[in-house]
N, CA, C and O of each residue as an XYZ file, in Angstrom:
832
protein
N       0.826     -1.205      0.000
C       0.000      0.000      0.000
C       0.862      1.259      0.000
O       0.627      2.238     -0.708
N       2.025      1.134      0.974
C       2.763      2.579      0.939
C       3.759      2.998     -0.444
O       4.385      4.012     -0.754
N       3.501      1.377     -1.212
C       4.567      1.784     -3.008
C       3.368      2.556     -3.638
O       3.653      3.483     -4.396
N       2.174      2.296     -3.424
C       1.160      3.300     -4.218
C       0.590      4.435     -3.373
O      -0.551      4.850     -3.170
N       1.765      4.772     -2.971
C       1.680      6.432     -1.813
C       0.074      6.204     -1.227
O      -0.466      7.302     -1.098
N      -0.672      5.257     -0.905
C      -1.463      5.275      0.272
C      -1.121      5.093      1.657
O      -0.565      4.159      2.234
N      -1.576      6.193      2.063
C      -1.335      5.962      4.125
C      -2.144      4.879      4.756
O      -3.334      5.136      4.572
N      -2.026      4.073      5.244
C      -2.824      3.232      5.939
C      -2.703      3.715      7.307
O      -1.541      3.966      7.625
N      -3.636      3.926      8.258
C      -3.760      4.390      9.456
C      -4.727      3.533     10.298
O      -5.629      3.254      9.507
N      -5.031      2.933     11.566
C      -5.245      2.366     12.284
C      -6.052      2.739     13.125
O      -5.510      3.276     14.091
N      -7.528      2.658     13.182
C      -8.426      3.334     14.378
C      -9.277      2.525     14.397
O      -9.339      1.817     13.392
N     -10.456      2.223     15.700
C     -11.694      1.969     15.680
C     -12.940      3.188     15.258
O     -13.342      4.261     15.706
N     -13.168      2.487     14.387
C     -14.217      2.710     13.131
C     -15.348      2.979     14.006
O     -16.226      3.651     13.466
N     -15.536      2.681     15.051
C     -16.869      2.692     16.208
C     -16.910      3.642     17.213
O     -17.870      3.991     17.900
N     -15.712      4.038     17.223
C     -15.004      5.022     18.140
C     -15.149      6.655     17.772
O     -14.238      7.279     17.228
N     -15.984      7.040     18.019
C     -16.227      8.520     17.656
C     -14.743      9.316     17.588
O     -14.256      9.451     16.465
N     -14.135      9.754     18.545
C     -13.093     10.367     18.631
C     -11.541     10.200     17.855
O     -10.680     11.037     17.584
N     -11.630      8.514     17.611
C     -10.617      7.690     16.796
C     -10.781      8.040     15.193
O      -9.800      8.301     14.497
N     -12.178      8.017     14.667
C     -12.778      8.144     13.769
C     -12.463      9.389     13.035
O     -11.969      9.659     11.940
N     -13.060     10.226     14.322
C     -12.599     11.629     13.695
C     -11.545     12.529     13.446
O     -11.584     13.607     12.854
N     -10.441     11.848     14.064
C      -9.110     11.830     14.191
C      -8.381     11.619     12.855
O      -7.310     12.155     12.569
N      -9.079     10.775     12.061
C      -8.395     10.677     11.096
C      -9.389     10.960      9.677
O      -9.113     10.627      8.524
N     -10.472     11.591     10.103
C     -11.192     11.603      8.745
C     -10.761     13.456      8.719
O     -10.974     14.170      9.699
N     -10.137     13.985      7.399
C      -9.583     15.595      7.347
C     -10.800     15.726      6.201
O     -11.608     15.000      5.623
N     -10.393     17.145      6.256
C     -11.174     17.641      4.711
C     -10.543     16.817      3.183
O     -11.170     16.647      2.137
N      -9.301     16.461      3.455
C      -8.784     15.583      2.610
C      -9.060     14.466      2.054
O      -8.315     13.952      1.219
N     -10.149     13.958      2.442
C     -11.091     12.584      2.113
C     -11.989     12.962      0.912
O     -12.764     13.879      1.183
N     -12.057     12.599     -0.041
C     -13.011     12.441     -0.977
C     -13.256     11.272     -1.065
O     -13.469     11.176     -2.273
N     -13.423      9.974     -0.520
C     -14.457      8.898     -0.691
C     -14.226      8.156      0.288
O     -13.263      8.308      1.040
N     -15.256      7.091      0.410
C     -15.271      6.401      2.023
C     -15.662      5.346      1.722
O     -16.801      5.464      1.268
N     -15.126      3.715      1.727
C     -15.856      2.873      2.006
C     -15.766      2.109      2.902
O     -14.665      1.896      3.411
N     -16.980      1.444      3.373
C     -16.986      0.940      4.302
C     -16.955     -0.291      4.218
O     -17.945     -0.601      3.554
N     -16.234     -1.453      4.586
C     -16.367     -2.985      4.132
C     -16.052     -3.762      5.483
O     -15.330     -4.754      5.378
N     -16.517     -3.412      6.726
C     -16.546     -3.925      7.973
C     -17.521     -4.768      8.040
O     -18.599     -4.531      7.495
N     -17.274     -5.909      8.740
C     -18.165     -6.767      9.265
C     -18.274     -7.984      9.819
O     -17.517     -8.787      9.272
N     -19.011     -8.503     10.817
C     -18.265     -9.421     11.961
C     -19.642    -10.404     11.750
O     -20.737     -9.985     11.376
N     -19.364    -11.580     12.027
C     -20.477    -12.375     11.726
C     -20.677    -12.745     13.060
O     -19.775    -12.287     13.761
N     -21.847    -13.662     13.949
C     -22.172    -14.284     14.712
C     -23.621    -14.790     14.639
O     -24.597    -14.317     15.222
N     -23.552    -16.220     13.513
C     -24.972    -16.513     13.129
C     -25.430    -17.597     14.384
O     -24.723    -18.039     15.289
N     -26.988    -17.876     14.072
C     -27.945    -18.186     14.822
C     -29.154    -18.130     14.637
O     -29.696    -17.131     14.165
N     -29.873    -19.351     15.027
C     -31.517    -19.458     14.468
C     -32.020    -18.539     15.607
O     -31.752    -18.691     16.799
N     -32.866    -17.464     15.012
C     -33.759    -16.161     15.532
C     -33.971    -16.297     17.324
O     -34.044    -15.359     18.118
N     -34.030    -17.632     17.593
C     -34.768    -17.586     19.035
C     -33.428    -17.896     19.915
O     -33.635    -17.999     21.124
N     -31.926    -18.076     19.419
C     -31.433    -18.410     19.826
C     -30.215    -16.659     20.080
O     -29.189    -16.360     20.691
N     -30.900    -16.203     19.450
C     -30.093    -14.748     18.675
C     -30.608    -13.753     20.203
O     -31.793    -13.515     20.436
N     -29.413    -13.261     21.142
C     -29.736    -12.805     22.385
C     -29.629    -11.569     21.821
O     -29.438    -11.428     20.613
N     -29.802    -10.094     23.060
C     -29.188     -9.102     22.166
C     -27.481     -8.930     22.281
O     -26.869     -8.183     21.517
N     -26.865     -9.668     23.263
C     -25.459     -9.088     23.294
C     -24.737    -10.073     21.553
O     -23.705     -9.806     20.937
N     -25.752    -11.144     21.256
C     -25.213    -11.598     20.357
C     -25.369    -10.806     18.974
O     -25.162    -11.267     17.852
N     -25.746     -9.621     19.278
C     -26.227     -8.667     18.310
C     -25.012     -7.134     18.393
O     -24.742     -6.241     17.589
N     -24.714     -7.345     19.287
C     -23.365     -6.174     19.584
C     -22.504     -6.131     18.969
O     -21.983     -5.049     18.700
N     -22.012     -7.340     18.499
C     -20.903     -7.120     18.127
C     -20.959     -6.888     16.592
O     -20.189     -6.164     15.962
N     -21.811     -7.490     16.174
C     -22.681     -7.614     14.685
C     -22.901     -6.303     14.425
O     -22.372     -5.919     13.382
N     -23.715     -5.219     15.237
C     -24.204     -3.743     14.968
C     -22.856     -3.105     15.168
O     -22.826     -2.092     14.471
N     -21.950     -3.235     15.695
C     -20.862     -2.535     16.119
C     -19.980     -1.955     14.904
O     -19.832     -0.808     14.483
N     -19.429     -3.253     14.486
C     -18.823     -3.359     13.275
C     -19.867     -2.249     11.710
O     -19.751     -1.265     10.979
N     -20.830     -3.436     12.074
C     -21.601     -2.691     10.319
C     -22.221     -1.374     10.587
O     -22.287     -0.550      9.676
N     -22.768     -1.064     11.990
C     -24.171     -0.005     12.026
C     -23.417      1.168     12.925
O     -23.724      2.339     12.705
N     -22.368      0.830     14.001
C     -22.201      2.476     14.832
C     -21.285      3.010     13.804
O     -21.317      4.168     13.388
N     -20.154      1.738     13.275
C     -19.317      2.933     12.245
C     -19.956      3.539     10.980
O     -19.465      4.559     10.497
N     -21.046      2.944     10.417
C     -21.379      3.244      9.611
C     -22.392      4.800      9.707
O     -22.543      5.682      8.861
N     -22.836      4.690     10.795
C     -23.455      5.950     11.661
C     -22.425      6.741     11.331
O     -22.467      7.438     10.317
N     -21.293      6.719     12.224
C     -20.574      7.469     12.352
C     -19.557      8.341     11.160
O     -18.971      9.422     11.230
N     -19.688      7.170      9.923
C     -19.115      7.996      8.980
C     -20.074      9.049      8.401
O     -19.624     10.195      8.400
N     -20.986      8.922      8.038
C     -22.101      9.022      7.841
C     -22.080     10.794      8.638
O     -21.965     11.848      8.013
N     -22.244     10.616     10.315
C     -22.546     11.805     10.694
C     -20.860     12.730     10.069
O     -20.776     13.892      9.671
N     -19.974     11.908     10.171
C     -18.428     12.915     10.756
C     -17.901     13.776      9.238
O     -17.032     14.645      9.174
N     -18.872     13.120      7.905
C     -18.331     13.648      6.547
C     -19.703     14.408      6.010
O     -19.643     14.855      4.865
N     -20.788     14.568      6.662
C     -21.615     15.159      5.875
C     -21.149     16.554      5.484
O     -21.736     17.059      4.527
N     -20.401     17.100      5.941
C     -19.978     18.493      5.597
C     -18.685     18.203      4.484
O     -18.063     19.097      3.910
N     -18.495     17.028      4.363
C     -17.128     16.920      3.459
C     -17.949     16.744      1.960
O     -19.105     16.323      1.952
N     -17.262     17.096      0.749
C     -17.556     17.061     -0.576
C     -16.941     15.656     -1.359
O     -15.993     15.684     -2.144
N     -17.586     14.608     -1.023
C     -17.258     13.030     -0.854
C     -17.726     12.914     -2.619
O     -18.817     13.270     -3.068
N     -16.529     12.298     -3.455
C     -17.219     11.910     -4.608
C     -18.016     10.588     -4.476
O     -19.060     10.420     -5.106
N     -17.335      9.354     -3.378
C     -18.755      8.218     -2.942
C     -18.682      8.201     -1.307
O     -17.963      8.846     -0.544
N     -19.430      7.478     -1.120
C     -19.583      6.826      0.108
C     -20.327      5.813     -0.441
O     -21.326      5.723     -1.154
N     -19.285      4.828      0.280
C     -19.646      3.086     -0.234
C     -20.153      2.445      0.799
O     -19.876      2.958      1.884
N     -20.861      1.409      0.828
C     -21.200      0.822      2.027
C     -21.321     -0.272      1.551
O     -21.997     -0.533      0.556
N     -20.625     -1.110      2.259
C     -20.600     -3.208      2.054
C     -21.876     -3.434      2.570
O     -22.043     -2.960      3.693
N     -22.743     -3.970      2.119
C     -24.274     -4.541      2.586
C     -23.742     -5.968      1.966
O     -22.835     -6.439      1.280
N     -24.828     -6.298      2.616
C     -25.330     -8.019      2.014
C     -26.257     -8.394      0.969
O     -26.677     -7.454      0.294
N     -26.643     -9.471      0.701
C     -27.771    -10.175      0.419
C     -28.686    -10.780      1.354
O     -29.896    -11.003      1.395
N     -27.559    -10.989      2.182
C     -28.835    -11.420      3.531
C     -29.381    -10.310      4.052
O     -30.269    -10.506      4.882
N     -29.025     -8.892      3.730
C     -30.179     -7.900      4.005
C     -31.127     -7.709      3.124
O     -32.237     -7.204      3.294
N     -30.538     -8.228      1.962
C     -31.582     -7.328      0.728
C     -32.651     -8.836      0.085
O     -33.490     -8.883     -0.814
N     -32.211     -9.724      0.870
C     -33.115    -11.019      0.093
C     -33.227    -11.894      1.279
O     -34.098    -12.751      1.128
N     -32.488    -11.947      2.637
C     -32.791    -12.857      3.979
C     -31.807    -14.024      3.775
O     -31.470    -14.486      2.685
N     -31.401    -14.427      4.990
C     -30.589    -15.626      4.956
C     -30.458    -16.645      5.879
O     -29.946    -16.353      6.960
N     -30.777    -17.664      5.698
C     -31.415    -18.482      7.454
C     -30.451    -18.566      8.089
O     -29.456    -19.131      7.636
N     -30.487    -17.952      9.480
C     -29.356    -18.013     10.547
C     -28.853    -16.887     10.108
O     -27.689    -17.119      9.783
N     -29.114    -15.811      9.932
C     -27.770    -15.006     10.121
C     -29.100    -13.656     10.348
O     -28.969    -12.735      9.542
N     -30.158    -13.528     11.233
C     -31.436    -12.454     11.845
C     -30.520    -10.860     11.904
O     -30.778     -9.710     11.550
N     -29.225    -11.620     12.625
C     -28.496     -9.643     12.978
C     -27.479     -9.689     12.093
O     -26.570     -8.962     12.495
N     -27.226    -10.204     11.092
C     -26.292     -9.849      9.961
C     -27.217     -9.042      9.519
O     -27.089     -7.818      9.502
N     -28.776    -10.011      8.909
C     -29.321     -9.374      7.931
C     -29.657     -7.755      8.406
O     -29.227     -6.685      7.976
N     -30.556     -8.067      9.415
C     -30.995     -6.658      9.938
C     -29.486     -5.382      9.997
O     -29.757     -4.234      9.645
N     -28.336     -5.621     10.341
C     -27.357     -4.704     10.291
C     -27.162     -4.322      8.970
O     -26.604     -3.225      8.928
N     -27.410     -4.810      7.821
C     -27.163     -4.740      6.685
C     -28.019     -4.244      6.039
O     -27.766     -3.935      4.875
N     -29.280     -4.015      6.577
C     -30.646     -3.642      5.997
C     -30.235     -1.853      6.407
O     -30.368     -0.951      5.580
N     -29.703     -1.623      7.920
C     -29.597     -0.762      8.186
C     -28.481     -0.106      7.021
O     -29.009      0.829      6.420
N     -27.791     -0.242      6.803
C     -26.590      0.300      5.519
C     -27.378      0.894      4.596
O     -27.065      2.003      4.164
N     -28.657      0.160      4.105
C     -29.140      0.430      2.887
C     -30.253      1.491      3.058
O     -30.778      2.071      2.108
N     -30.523      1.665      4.195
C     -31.195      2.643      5.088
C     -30.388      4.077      5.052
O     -30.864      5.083      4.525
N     -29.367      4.037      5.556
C     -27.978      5.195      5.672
C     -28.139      5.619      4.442
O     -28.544      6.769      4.273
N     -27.909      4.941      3.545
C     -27.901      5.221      1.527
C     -28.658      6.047      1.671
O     -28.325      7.231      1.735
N     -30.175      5.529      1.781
C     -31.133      6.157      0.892
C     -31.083      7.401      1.592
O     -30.938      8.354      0.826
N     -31.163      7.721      2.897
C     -31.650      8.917      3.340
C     -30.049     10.077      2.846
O     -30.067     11.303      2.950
N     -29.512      9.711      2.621
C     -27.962     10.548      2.324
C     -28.362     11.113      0.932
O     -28.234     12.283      0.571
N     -28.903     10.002      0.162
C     -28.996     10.376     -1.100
C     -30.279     11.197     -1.379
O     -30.373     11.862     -2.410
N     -31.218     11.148     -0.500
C     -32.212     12.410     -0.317
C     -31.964     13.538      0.146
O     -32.861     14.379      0.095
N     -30.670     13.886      0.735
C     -30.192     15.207      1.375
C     -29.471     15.532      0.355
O     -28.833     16.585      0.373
N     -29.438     14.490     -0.967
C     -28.258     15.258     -1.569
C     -27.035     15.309     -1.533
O     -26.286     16.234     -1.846
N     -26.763     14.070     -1.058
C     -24.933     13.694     -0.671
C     -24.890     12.290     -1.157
O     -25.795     11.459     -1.221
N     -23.702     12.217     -1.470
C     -22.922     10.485     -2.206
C     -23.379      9.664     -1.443
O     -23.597     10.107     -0.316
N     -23.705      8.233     -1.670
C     -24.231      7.322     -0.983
C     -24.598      6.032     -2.250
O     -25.382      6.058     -3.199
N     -23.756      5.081     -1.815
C     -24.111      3.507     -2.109
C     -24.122      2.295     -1.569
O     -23.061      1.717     -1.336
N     -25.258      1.768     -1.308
C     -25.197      0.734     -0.095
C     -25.354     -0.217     -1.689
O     -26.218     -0.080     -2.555
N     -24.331     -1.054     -1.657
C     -24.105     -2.638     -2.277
C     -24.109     -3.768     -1.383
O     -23.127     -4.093     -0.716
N     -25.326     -4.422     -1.373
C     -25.810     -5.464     -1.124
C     -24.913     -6.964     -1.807
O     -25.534     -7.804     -2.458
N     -23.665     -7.073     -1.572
C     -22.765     -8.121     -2.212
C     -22.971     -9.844     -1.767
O     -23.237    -10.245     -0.634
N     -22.855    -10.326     -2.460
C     -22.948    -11.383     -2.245
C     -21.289    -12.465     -1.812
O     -20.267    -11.789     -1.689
N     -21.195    -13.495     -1.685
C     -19.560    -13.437     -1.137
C     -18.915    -13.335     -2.276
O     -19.505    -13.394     -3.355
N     -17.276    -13.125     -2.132
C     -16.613    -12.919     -2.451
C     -15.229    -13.921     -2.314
O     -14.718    -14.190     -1.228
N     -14.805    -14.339     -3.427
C     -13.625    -15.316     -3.876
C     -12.080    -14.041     -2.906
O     -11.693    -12.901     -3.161
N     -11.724    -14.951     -1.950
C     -10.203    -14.880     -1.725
C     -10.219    -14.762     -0.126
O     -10.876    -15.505      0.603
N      -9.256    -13.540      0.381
C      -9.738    -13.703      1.859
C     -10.960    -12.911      2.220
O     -11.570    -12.291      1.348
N     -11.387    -12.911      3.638
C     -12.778    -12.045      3.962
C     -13.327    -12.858      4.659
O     -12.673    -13.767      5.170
N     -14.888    -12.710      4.885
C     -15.608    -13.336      5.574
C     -15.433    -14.509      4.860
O     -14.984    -15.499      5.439
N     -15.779    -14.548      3.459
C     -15.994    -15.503      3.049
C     -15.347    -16.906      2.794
O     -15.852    -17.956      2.396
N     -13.817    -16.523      3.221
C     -12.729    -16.697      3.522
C     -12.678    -18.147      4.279
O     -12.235    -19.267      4.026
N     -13.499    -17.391      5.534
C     -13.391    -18.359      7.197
C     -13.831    -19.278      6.539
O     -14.629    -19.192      5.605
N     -13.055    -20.785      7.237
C     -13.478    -21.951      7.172
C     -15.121    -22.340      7.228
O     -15.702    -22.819      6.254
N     -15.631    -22.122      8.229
C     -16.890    -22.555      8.203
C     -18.103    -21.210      7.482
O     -19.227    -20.988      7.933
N     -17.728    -20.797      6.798
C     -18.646    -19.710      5.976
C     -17.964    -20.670      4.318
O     -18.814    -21.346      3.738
N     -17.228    -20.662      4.006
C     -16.580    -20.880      2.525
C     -17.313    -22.676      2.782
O     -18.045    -22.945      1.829
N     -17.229    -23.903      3.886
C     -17.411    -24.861      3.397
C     -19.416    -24.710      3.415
O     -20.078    -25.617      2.911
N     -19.969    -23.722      3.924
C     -21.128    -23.378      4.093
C     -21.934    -22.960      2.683
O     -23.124    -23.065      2.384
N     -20.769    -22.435      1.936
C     -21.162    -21.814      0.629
C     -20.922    -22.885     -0.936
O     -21.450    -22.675     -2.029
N     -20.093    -23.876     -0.619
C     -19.551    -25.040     -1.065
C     -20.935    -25.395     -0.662
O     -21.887    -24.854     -1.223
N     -21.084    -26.185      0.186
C     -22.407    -26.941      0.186
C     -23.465    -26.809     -0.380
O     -24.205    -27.776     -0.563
N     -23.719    -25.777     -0.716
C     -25.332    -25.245     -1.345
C     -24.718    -24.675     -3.000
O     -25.295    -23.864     -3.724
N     -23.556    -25.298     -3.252
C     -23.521    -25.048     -4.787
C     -23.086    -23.779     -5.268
O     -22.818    -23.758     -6.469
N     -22.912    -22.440     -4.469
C     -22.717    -21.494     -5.338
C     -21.312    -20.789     -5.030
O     -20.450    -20.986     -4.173
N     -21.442    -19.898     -6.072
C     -20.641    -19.571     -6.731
C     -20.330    -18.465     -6.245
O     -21.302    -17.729     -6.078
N     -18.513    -17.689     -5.695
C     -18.461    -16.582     -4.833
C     -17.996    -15.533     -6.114
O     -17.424    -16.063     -7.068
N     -18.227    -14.115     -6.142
C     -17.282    -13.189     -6.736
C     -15.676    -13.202     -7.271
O     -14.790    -13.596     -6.512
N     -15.442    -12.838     -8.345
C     -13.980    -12.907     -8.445
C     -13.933    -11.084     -8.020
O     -14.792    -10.235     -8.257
N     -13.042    -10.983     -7.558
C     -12.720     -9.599     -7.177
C     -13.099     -8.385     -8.675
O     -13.769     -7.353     -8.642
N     -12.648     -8.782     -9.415
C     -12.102     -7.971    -10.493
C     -13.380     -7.385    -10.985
O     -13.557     -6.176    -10.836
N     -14.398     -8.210    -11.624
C     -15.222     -8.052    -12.234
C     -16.444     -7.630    -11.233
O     -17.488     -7.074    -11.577
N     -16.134     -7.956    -10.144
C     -16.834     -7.215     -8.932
C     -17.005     -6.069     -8.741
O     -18.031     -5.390     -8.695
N     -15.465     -5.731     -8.570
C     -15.099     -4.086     -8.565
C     -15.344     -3.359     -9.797
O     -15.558     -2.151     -9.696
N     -15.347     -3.900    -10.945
C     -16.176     -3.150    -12.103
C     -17.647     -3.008    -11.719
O     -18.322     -1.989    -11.568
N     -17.812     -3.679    -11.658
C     -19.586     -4.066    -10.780
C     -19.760     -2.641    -10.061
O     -20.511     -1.803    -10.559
N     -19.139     -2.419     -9.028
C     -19.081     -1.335     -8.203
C     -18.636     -0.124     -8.902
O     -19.511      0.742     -8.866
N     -17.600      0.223     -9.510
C     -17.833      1.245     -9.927
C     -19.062      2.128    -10.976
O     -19.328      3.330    -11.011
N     -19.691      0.851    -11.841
C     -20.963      1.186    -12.427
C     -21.891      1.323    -11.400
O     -22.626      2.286    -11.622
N     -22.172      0.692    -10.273
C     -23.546      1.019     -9.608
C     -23.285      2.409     -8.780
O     -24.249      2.929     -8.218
N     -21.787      3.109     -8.690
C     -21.633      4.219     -7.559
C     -21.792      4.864     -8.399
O     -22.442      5.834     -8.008
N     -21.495      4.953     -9.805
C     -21.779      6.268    -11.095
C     -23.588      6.512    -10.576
O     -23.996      7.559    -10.074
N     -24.523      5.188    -10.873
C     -25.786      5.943    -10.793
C     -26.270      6.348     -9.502
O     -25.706      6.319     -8.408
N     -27.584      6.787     -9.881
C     -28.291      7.398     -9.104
C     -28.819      6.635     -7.915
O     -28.860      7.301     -6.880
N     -29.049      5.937     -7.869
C     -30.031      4.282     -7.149
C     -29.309      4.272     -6.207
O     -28.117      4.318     -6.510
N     -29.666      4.206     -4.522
C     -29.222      4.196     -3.304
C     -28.522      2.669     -2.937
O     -27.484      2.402     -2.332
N     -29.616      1.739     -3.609
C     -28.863      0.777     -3.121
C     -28.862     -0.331     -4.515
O     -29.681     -0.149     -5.416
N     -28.003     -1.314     -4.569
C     -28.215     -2.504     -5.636
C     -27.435     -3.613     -5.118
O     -26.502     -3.531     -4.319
N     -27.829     -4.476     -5.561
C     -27.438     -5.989     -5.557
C     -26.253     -6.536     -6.127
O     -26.312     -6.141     -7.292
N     -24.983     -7.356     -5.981
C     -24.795     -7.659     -6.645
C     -23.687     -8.944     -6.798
O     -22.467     -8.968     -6.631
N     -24.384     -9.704     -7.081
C     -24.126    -11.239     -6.325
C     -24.217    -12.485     -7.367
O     -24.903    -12.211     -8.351
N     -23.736    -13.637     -7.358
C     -23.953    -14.455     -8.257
C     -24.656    -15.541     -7.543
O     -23.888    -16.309     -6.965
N     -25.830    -15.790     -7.439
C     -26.899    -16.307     -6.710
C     -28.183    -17.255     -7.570
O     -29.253    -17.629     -7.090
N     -27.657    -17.480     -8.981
C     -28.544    -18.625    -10.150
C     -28.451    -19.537    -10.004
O     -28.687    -20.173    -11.032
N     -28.054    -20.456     -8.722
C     -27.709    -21.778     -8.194
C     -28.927    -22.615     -7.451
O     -29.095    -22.536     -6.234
N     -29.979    -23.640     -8.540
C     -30.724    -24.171     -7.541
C     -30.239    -24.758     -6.139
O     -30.972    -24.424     -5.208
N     -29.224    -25.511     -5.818
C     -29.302    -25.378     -3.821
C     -29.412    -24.078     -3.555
O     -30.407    -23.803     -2.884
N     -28.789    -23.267     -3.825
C     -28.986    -22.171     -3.084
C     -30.002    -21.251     -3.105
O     -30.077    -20.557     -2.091
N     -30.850    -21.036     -4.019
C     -31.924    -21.098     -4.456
C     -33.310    -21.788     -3.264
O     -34.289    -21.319     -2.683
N     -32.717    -22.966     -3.372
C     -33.596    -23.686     -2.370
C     -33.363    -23.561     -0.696
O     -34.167    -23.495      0.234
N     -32.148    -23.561     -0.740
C     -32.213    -23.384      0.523
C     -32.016    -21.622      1.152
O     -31.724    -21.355      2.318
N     -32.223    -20.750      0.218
C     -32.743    -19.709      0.774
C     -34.193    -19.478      0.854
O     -34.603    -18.401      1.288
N     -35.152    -20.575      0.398
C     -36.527    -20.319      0.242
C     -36.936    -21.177      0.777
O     -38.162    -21.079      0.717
N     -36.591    -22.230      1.432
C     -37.156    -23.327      2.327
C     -37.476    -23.170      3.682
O     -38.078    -23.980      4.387
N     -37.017    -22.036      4.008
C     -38.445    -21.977      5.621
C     -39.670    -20.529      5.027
O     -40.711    -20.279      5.635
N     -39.239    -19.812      3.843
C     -40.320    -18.465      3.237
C     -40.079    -18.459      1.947
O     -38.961    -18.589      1.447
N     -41.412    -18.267      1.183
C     -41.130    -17.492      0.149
C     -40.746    -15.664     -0.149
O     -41.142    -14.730      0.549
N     -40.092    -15.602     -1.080
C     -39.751    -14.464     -1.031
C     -40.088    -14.004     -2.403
O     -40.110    -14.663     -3.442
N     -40.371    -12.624     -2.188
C     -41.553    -11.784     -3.306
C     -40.412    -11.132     -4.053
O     -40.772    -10.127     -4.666
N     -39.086    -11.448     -4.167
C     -38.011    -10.631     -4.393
C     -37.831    -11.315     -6.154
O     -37.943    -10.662     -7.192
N     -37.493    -12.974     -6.003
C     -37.110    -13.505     -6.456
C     -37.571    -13.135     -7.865
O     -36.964    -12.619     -8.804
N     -38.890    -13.576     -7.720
C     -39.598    -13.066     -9.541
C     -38.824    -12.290    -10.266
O     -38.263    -12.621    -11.310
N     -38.772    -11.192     -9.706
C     -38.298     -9.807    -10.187
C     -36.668    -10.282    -10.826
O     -36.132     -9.613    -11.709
N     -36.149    -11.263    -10.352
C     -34.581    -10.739    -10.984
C     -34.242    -11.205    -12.344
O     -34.721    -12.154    -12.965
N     -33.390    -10.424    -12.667
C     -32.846    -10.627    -14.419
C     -32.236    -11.996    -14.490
O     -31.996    -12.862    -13.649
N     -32.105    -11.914    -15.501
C     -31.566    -13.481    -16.359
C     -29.876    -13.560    -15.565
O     -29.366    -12.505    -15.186
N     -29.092    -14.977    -15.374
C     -27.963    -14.424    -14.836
C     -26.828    -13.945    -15.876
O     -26.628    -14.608    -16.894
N     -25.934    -12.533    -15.539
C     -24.881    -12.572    -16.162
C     -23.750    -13.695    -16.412
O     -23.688    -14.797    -15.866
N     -22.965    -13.209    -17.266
C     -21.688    -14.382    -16.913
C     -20.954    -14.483    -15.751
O     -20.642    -15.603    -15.349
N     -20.557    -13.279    -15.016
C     -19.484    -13.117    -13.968
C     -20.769    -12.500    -12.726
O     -20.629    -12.893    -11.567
N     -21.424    -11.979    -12.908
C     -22.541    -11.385    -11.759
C     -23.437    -10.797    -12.042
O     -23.511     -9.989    -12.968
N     -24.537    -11.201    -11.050
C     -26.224    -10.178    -11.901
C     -26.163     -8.976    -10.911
O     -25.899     -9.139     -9.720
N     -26.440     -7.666    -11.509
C     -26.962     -6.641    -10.308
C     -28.209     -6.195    -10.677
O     -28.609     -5.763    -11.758
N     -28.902     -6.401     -9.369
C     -30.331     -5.928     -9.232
C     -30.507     -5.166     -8.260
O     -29.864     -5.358     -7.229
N     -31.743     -3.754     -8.396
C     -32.009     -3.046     -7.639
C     -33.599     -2.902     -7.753
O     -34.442     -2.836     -8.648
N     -33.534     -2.888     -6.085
C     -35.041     -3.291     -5.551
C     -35.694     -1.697     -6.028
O     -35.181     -0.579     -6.031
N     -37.187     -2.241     -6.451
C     -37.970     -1.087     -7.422
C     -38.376     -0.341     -6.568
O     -38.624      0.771     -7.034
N     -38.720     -0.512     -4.646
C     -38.370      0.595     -3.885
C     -37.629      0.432     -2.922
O     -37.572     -0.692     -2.423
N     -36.980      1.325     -2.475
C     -35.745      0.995     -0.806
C     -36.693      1.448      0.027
O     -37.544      2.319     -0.153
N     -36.372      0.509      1.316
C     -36.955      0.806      2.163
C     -36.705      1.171      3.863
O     -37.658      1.495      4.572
């Protein structure tokens, strides 16, 4: 990072004072790609098992949110899920933290400031998707993770438009398919396009 003259600097992201410490007028874009997993079937989901989950995705994301509105940001990115934007069994405070991201978007982008909540689906290399028991989790049900590259093209077309939040995930895999619809149906599904070669992006016809 420091051969391509980027500073890397070290703070908690949750930490108001840490935060602001290092965000200057010198920032023109922000993304956010934090996030801590701790899944669990709904009744088993306490709230401290929810702390650490909101911590990561929802106070920093607050917090960038409040500490740059006065800054002239060409984006503000925000890592969302699919398990916010379509549900995912066992994972109640992923999804809901992630729903909140796409929440942050929209209202930013009604005041008139940069804002993209991408709803991603996993991603090929390290990351969450990474951990042992998430990657043999995603193996099992057949599908297929992001290659970085064509991802990040992905992303730079959905931060050009207008649209607060979009999708964008490779998710045309009957197991997975099935086993995201086997305890609900979901009113989402109809709606999506044919799949691309490398990834489909879809954006829900209203945010909510």
């Amino acid at each position: 990072m420091a051969e391509l003259g980027v500073e890397v600097v070290k703070c908690d992201a949750a930490n108001r004072a840490e935060l602001a410490a290092v965000l200057t007028t010198g920032v023109k874009a922000v993304v956010h790609a934090a996030g801590v997993l701790d899944d669990g079937v709904l009744d088993g989901l306490t709230p401290e098992r929810f702390t650490d989950v909101f911590q990561a995705k929802v106070t920093s994301a607050f917090l960038l949110d409040e500490l740059t509105r006065e800054l002239e940001l060409d984006a503000f990115i925000l890592f969302s899920s699919v398990a916010g934007a379509l549900g995912n069994p066992g994972q109640a405070n992923y999804a809901a933290a992630n729903a909140v991201l796409d929440a942050i978007a929209t209202q930013r982008r009604e005041l008139g400031l940069a804002a993209t909540s991408i709803a991603w689906g996993a991603w090929t290399g390290d990351g969450m998707a990474g951990e042992e028991r998430v990657a043999r989790t995603i193996k099992s049900v057949g599908a297929s993770t992001l290659d970085p590259e064509p991802a990040v093209a992905a992303m730079r077309g959905v931060v050009a438009e207008t649209a607060p939040t979009a999708v964008i995930a490779d998710i045309h895999h009957p197991q997975l398919l099935a086993a995201l619809l086997s305890l609900r149906p979901s009113p989402c599904w109809p709606s999506f396009p044919a799949p691309g070669r490398c990834w489909t992006s879809w954006r829900p016809r209203a945010a909510t």
